[in-house]
N, C-alpha and C positions, 0 to 999 in steps of 0.2 A: 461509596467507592465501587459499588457492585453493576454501573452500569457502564457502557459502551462509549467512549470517544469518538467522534464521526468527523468525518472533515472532508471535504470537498477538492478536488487538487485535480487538474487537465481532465476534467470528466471522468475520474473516476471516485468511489468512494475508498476511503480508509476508514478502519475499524479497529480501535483499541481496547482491551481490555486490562486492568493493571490488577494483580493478585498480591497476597502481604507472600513473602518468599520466606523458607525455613532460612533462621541468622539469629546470633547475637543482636537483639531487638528487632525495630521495624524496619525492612528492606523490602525491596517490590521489585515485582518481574514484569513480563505483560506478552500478551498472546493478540494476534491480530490478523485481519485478514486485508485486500485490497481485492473491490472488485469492479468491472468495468458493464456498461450498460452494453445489453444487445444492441447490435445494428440490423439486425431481421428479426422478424417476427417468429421463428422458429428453433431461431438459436440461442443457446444458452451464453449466460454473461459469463464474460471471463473471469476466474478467482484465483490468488494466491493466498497462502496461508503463510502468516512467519511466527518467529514468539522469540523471547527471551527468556531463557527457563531459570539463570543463577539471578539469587538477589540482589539485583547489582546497584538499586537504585536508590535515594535516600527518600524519596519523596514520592506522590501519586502524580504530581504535574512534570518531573523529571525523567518518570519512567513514560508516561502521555509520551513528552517532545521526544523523548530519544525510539518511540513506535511509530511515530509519524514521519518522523526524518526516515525511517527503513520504507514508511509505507509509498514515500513522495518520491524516494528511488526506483520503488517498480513501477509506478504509473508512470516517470520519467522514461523508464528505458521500455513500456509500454508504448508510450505517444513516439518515442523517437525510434522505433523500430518500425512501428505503423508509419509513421512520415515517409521515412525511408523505403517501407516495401513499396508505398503509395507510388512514391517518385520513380522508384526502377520501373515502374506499369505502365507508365503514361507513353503513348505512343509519340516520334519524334518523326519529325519530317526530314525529308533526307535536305542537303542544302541545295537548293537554287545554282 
């Protein structure tokens, strides 16, 4: 249980880790990051950090899916924010 979730989502990585959480018996948290690949050679890749600190989860595969659905949201709002700045950039030709 002590190792890292990975998963691949719009070119970015997500990174899950699932911990047993203080409970009346076994419950699990999970701590994770998403990070995105350089696009220069000089630049650092982007990272966000998130976690789930109360043991809310019954299981190690329930606390995974519910760190990767948070991770699949910022790469989401990652690639659609980039789309978007992408598209206001583009130069328009005035009309004919």
């Amino acid at each position: 249980m002590s190792a890292w979730a990975i998963e691949q989502h719009r070119g970015c990585s997500i990174h899950i880790l699932v911990v047993v959480g203080r409970s009346d018996g076994f419950k699990y948290a999970y701590t994770g990051f998403v990070c995105s690949p350089k696009q220069a050679a000089l630049e650092y890749p982007k990272l966000e950090r998130f976690h789930h600190v109360s043991p809310d989860f019954d299981s190690v595969d329930v606390a995974i899916a519910a760190g990767m659905q948070v991770g699949r949201a910022i790469a989401e709002r990652w690639t659609s924010h980039s789309a978007q700045h992408q598209t206001s950039e583009r130069p328009t030709r005035p009309p004919s």
